[in-house]
Backbone as a chain_set.jsonl record, in Angstrom:
{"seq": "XXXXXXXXXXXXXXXXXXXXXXXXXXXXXXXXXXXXXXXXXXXXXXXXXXXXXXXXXXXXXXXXXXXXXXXXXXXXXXXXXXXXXXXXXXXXXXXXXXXXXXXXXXXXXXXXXXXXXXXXXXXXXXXXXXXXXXXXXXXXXXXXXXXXXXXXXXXXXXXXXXXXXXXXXXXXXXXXXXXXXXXXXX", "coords": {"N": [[-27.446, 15.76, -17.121], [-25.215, 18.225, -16.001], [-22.339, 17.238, -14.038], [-21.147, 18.623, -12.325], [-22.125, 21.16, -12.639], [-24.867, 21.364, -11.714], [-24.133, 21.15, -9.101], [-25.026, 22.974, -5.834], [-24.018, 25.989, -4.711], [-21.719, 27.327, -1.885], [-22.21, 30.12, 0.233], [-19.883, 31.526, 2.159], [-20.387, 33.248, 5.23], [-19.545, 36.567, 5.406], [-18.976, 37.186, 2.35], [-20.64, 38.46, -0.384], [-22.653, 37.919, -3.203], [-23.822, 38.765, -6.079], [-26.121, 39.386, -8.704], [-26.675, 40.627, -11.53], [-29.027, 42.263, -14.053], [-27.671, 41.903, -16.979], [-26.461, 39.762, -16.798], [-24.158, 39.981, -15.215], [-22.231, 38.561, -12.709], [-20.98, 39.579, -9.589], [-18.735, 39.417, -6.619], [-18.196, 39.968, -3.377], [-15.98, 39.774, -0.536], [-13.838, 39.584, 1.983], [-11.296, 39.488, 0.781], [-10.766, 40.669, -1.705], [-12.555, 41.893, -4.211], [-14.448, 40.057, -7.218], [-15.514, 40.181, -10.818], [-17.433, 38.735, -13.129], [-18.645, 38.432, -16.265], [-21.615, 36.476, -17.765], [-22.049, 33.856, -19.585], [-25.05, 34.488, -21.726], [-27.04, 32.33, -21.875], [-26.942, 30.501, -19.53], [-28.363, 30.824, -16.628], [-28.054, 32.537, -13.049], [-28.632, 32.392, -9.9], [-29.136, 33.606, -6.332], [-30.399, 32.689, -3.496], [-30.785, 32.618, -0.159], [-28.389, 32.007, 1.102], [-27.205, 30.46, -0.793], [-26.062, 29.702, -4.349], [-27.488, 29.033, -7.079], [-26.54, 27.319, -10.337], [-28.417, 27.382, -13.206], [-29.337, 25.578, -16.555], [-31.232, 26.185, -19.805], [-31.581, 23.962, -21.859], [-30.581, 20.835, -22.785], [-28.875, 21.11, -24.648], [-25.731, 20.769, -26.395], [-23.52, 23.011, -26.519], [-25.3, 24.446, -24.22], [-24.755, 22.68, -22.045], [-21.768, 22.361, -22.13], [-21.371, 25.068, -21.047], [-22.987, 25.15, -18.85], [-21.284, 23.605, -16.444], [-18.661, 24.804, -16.763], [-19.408, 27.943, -16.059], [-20.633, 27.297, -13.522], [-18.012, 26.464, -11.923], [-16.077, 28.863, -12.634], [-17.466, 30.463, -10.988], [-17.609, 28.975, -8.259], [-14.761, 29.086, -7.807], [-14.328, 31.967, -7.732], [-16.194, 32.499, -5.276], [-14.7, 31.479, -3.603], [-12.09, 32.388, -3.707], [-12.497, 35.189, -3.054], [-12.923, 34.924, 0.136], [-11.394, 32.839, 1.123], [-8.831, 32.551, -0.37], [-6.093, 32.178, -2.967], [-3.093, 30.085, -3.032], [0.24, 30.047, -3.644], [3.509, 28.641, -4.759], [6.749, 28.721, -5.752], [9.977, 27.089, -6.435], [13.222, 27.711, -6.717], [15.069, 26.409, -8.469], [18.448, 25.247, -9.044], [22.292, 26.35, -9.91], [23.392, 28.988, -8.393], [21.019, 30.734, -9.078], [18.579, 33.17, -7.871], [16.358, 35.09, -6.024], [14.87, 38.486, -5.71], [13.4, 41.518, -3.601], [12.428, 44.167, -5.738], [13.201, 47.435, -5.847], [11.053, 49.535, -6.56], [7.29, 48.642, -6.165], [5.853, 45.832, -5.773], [7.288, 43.845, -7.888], [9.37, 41.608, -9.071], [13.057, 40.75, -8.869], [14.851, 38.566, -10.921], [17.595, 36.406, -10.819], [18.715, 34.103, -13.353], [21.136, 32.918, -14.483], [21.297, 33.921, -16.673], [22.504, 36.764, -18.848], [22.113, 39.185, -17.925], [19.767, 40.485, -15.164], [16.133, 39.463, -14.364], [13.572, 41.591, -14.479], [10.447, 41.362, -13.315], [7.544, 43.153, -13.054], [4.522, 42.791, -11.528], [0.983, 42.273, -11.326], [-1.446, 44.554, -9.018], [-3.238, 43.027, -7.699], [-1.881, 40.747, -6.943], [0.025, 39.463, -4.321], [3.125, 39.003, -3.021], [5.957, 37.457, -1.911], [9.163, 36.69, -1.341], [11.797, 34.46, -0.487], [14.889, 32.858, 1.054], [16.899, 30.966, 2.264], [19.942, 29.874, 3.741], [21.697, 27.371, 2.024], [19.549, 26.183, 1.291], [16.783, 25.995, -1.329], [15.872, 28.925, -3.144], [12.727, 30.372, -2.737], [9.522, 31.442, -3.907], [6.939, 32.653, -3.001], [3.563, 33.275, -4.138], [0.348, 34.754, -3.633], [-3.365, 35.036, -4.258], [-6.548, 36.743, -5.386], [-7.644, 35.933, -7.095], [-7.964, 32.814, -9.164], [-7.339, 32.455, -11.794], [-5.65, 33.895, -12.857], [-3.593, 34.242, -10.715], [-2.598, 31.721, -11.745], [-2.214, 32.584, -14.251], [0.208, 34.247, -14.03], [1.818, 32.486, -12.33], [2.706, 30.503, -14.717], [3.797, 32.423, -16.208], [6.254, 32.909, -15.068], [7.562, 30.518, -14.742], [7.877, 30.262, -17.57], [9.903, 31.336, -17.925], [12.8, 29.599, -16.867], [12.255, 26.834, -17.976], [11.253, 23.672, -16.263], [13.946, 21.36, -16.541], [14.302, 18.004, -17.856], [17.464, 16.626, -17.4], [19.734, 17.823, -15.534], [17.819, 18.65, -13.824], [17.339, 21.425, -13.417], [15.963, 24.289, -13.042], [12.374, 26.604, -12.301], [10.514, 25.309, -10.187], [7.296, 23.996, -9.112], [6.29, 24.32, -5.634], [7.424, 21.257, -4.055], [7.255, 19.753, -6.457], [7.938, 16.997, -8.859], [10.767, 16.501, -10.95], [10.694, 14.309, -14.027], [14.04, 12.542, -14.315], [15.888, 12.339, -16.985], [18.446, 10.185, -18.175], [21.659, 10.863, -19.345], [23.787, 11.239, -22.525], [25.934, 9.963, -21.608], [25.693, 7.417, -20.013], [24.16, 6.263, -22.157], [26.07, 4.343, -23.446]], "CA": [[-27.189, 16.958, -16.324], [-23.384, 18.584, -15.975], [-22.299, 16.723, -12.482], [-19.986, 20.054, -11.71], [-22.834, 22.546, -13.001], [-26.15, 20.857, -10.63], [-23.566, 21.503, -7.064], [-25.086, 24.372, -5.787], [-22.408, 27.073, -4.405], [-22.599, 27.861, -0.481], [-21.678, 31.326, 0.166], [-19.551, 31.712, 3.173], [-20.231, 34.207, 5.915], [-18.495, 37.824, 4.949], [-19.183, 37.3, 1.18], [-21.687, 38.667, -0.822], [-22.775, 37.613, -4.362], [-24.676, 40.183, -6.654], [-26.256, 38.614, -10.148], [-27.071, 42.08, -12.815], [-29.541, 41.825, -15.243], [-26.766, 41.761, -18.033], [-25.863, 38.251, -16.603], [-22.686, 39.998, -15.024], [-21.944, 38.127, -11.627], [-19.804, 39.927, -8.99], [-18.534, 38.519, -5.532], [-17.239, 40.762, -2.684], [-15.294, 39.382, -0.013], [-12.812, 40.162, 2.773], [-9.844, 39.186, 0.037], [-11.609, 42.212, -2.218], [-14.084, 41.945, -5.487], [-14.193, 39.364, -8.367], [-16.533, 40.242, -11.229], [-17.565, 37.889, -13.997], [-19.686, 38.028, -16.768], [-21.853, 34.755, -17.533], [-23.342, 33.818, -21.257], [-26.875, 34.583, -21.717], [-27.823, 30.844, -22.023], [-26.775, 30.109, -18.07], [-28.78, 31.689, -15.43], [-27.411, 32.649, -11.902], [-30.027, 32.377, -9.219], [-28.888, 33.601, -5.524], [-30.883, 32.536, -2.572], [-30.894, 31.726, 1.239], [-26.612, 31.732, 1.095], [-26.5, 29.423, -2.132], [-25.989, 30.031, -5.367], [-27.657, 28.177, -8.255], [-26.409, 28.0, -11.952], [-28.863, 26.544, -14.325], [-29.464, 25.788, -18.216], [-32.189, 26.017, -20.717], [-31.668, 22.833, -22.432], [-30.024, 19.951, -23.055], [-28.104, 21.283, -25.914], [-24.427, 20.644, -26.247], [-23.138, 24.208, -26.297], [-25.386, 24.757, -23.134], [-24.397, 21.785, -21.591], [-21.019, 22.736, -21.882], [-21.218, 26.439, -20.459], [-23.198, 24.726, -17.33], [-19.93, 23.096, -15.659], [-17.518, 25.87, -16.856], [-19.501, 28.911, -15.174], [-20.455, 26.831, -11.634], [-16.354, 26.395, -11.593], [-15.673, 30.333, -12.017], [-18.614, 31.403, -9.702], [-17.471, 29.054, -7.026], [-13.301, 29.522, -7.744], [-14.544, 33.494, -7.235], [-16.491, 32.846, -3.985], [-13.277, 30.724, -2.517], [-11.061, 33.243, -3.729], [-12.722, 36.643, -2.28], [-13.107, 34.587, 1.2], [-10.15, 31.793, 1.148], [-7.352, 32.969, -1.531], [-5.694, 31.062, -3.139], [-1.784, 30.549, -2.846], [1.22, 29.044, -5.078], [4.62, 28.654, -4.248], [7.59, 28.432, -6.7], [11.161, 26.988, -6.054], [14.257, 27.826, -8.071], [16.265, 24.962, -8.337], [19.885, 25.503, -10.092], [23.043, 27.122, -9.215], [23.137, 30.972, -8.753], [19.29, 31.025, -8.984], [18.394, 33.651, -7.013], [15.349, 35.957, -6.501], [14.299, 38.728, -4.638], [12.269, 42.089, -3.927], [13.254, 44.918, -6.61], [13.003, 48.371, -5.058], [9.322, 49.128, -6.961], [6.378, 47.583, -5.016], [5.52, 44.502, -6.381], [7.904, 43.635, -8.661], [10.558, 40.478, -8.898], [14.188, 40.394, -9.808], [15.042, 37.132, -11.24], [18.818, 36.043, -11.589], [18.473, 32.373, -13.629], [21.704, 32.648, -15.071], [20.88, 34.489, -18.166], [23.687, 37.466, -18.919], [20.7, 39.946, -17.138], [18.377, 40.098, -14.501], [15.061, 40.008, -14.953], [12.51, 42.218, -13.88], [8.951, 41.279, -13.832], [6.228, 43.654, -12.956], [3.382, 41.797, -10.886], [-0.036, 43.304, -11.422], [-1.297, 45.109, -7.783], [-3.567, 42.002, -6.689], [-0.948, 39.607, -6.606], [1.073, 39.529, -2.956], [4.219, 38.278, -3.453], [7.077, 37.039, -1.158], [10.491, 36.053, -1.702], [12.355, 33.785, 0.934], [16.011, 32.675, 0.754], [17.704, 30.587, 3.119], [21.263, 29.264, 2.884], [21.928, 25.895, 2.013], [17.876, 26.277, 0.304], [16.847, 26.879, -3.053], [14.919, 30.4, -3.17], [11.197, 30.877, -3.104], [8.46, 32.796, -4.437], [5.31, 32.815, -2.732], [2.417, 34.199, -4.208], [-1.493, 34.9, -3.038], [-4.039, 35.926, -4.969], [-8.28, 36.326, -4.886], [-8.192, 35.471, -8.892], [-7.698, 31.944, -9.568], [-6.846, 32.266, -12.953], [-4.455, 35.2, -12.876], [-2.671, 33.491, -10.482], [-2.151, 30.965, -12.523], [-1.096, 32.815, -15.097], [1.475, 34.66, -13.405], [2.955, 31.171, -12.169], [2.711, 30.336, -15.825], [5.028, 33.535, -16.931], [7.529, 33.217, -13.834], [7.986, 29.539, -15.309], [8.618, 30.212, -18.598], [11.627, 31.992, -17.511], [13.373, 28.785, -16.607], [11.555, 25.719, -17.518], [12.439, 22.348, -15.486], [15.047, 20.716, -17.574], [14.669, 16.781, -17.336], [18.828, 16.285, -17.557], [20.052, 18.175, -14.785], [16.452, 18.738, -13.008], [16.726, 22.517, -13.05], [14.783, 25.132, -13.653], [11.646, 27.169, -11.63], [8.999, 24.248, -10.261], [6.033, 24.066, -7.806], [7.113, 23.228, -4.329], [7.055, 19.26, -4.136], [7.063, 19.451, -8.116], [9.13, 16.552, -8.5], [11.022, 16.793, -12.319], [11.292, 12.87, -14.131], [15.088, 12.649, -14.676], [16.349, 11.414, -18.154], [19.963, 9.55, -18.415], [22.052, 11.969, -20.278], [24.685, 10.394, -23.617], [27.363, 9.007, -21.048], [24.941, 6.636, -19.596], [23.59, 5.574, -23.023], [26.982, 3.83, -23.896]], "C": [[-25.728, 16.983, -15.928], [-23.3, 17.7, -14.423], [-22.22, 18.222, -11.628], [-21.641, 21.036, -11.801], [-24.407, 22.126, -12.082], [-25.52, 21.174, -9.156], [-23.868, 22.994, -7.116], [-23.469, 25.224, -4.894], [-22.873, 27.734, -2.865], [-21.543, 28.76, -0.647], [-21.402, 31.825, 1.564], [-20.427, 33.289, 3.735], [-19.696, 35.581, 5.433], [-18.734, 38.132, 3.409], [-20.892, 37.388, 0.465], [-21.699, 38.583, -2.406], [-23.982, 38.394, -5.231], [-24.893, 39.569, -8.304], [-26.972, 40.574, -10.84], [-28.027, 41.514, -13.597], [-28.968, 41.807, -16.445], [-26.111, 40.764, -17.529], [-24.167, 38.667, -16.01], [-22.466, 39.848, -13.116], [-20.768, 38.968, -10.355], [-20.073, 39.398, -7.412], [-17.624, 39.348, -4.97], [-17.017, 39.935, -1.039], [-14.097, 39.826, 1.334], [-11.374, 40.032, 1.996], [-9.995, 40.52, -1.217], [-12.685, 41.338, -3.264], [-13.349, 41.287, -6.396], [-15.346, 39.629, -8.976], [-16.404, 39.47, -12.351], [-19.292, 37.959, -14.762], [-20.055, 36.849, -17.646], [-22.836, 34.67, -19.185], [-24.703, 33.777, -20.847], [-27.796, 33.018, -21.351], [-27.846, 30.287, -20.339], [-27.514, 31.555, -17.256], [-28.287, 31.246, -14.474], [-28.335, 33.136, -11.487], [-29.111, 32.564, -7.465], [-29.621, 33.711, -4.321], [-30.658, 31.815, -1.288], [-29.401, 31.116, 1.425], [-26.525, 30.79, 0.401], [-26.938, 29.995, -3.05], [-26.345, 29.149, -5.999], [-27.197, 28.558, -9.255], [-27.329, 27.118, -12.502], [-28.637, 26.646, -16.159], [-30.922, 25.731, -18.611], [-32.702, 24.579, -21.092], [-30.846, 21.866, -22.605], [-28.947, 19.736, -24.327], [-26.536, 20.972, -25.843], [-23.529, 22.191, -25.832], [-23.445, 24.557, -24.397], [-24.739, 24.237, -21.94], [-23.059, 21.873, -21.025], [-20.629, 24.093, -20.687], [-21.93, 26.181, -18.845], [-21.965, 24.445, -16.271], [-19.122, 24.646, -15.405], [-18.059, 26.924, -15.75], [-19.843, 28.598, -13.817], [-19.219, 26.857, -11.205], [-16.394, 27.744, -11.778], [-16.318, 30.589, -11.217], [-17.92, 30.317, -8.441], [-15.648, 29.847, -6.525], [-13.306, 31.108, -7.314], [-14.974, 33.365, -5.648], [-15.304, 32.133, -3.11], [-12.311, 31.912, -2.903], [-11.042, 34.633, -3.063], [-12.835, 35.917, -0.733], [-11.898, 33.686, 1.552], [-8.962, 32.87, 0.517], [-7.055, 32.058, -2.006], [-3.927, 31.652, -3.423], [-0.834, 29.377, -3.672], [2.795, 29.568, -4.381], [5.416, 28.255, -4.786], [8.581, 28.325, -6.135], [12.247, 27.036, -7.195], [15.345, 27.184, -7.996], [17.559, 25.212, -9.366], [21.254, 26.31, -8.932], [23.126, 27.859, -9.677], [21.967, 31.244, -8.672], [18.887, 31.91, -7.623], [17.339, 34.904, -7.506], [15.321, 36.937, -5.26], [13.629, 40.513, -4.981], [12.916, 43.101, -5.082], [12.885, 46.336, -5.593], [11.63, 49.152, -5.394], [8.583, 48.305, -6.364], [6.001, 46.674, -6.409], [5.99, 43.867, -8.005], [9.083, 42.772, -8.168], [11.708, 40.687, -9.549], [14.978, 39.161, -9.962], [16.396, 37.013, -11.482], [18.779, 34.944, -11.727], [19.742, 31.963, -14.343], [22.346, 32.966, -16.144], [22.313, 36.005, -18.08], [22.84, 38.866, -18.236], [20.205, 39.749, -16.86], [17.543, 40.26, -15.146], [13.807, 40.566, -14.113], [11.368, 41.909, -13.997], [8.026, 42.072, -12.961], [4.847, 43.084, -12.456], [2.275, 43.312, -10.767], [0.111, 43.611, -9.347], [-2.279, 43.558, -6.647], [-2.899, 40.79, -6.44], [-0.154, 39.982, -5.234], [1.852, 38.561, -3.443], [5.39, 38.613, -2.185], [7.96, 36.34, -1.339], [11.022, 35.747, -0.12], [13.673, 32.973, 0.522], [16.899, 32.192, 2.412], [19.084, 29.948, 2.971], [21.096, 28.045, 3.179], [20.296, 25.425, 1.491], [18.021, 26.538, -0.686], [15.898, 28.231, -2.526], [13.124, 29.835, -3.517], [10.191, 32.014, -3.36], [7.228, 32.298, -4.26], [4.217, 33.649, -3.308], [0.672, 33.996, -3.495], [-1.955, 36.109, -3.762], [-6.085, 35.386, -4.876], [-8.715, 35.46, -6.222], [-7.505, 34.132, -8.992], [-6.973, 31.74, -10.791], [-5.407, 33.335, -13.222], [-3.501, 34.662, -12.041], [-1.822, 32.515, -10.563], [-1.178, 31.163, -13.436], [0.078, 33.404, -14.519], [2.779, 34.02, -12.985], [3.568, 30.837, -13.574], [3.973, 31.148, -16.506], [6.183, 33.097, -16.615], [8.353, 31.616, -14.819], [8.749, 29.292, -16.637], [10.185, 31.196, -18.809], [13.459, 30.994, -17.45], [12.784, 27.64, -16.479], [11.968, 24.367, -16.878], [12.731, 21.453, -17.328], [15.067, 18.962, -16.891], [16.418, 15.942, -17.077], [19.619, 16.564, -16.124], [19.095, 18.524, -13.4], [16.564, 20.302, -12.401], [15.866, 23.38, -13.199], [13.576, 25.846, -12.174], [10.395, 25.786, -11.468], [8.301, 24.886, -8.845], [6.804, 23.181, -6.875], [6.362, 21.951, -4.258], [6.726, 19.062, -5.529], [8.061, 18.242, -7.871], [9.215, 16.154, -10.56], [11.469, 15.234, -12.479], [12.58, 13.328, -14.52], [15.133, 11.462, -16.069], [17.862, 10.98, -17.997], [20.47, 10.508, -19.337], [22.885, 10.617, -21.471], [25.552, 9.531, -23.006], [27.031, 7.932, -20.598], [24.119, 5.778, -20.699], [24.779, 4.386, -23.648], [27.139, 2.466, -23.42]], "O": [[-25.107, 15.977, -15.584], [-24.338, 17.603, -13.768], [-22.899, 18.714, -10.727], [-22.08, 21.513, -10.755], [-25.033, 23.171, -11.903], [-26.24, 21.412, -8.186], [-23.427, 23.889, -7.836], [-22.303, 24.887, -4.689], [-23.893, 28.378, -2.622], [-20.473, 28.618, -1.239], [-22.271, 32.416, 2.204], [-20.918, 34.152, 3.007], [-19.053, 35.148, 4.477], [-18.703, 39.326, 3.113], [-21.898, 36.713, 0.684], [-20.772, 39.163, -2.97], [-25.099, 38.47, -4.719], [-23.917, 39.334, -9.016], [-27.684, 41.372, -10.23], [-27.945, 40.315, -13.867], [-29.835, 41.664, -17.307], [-24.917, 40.806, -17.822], [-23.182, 37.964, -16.235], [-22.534, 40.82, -12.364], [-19.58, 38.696, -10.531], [-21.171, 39.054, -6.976], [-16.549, 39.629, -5.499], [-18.037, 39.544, -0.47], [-13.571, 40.892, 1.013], [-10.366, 40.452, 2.565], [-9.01, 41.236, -1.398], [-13.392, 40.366, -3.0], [-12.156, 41.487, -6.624], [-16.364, 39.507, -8.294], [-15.245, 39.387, -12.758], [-20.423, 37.743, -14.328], [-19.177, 36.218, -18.235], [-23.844, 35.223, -19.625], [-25.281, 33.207, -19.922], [-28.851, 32.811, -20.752], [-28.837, 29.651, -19.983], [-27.278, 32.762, -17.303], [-27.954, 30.063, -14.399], [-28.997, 34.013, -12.043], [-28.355, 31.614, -7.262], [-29.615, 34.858, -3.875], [-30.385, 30.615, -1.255], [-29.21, 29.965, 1.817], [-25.698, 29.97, 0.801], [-27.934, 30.717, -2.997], [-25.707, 28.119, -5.778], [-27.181, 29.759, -9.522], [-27.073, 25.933, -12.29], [-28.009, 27.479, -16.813], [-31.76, 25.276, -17.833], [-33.795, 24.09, -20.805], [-29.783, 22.479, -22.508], [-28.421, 18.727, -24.797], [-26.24, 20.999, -24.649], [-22.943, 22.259, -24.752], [-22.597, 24.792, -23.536], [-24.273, 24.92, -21.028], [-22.861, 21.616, -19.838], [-19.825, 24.045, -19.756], [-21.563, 26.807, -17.85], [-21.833, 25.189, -15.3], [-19.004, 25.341, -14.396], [-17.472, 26.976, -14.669], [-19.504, 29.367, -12.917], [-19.086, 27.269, -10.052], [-16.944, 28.166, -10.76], [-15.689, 31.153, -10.322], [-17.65, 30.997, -7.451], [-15.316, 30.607, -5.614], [-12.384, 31.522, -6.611], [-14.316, 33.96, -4.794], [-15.17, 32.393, -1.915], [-11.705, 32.308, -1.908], [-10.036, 35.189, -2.621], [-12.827, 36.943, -0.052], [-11.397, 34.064, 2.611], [-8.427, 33.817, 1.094], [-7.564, 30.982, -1.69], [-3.498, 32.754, -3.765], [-1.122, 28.27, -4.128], [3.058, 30.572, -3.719], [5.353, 27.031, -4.671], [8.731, 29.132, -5.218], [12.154, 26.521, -8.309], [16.415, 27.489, -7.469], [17.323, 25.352, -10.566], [21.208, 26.658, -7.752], [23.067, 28.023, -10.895], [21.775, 32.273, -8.025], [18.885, 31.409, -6.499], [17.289, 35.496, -8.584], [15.6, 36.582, -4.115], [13.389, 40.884, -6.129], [14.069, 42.787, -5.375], [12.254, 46.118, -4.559], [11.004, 49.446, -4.375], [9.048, 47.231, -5.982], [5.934, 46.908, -7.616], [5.266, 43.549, -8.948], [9.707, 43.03, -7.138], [11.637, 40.832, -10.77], [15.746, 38.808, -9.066], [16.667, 37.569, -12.547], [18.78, 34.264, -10.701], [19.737, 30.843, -14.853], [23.441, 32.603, -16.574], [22.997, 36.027, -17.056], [23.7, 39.746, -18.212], [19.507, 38.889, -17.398], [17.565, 40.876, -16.212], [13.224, 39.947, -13.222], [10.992, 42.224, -15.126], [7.717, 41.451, -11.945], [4.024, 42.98, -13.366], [2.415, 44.491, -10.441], [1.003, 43.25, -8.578], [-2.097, 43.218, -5.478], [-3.383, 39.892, -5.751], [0.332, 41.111, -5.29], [1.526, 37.561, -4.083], [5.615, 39.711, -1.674], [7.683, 35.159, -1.545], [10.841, 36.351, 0.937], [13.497, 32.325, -0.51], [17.324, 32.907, 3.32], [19.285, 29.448, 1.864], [20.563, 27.571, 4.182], [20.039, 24.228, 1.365], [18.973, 27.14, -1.183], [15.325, 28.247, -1.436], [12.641, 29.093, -4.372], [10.198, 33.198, -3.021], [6.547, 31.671, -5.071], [4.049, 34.776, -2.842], [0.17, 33.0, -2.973], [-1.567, 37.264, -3.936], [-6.662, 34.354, -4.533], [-9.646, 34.675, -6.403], [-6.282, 34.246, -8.902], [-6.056, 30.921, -10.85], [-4.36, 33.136, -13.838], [-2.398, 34.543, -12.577], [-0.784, 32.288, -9.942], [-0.083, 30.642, -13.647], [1.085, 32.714, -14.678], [3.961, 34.359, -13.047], [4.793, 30.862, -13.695], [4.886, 30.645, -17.16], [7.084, 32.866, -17.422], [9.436, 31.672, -15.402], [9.718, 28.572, -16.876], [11.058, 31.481, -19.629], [14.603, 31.34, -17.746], [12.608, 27.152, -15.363], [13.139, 24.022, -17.042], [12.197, 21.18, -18.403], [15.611, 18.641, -15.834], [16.492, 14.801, -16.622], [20.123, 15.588, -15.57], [19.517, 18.634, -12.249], [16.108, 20.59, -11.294], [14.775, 22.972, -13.599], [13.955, 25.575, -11.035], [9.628, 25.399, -12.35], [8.581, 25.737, -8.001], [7.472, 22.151, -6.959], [5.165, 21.68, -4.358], [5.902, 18.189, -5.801], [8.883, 18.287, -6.955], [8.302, 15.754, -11.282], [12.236, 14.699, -11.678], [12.593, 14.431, -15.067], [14.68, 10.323, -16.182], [18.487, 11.92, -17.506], [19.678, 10.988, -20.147], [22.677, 9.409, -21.35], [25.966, 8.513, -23.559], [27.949, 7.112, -20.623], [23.491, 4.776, -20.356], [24.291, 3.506, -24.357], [28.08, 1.779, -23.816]]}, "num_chains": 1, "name": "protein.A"}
């Protein structure tokens, strides 16, 4: 039996969890609505403020899809009731970020011979913070676990950390291994 996919799922206060007969899960929240639909082979069972996921059988396939969908169904009920939040620092010189005059949108200067604009979908909140003698930050909060991910994911590949000089866009308290550069190999 999956370890992850047997923990049932307690369902805070404020949140409500709704199973479809087309196996399509949704979860509303004071952070707003996450909906997810769940392979046929996993049933979603909601009673008495917990959530069960079970399987059929012991099959490998199933076996698999047990774990995976208990992790989205709970990452959804923490995210419409909690959030979840990420926080990027832009380490270099000149690195500087901040709001663009469009709602929810970043302008990135990393160096590059043009800013860059990025476009943040509407459930992302985003905050830029800039103090002197700081590197810049970019806070985000979001209800979607995974989207917020990716979004960190994008912002990153903008400026990845460089082990030589240790710049680049990291997670606050990222800490980048440093390599010895050629002058130090001599």
């Amino acid at each position: 039996m999956s370890r992850i996919g047997k923990l049932p799922i307690a369902i805070p206060a404020g949140v409500t969890v709704a199973v479809s007969p087309e196996n399509v899960v949704t979860v509303k929240g004071p952070k707003g609505e996450l909906v997810q639909q769940v392979d046929p082979l996993i049933t979603v069972t909601v009673e008495e403020g917990v959530c069960h996921v079970t399987r059929p059988n012991d099959e490998k396939e199933s076996r698999a899809k047990h774990g995976l969908y208990r992790a989205l169904i709970h990452n959804m009920v923490v995210g419409v009731s909690e959030g979840y939040k990420a926080t990027l620092q832009l380490h270099g010189v000149g690195y500087r970020v901040e709001m663009a005059q469009t709602p929810n949108t970043l302008n990135l200067t990393l160096g590059y011979t043009h800013p860059i604009l990025l476009q943040l979908p509407k459930e992302v909140k985003v905050e830029t913070k800039t103090e002197r003698n700081q590197d810049p930050l970019i806070m985000l909060e979001c209800a979607d676990k995974q989207l917020l991910g990716q979004i960190c994911a994008k912002i990153r590949t903008f400026r990845k950390p460089e082990p030589y000089k240790g710049k680049g866009i990291l997670f606050l308290g990222e800490v980048v291994r440093r390599k010895a550069g050629k002058s130090a190999a001599k």
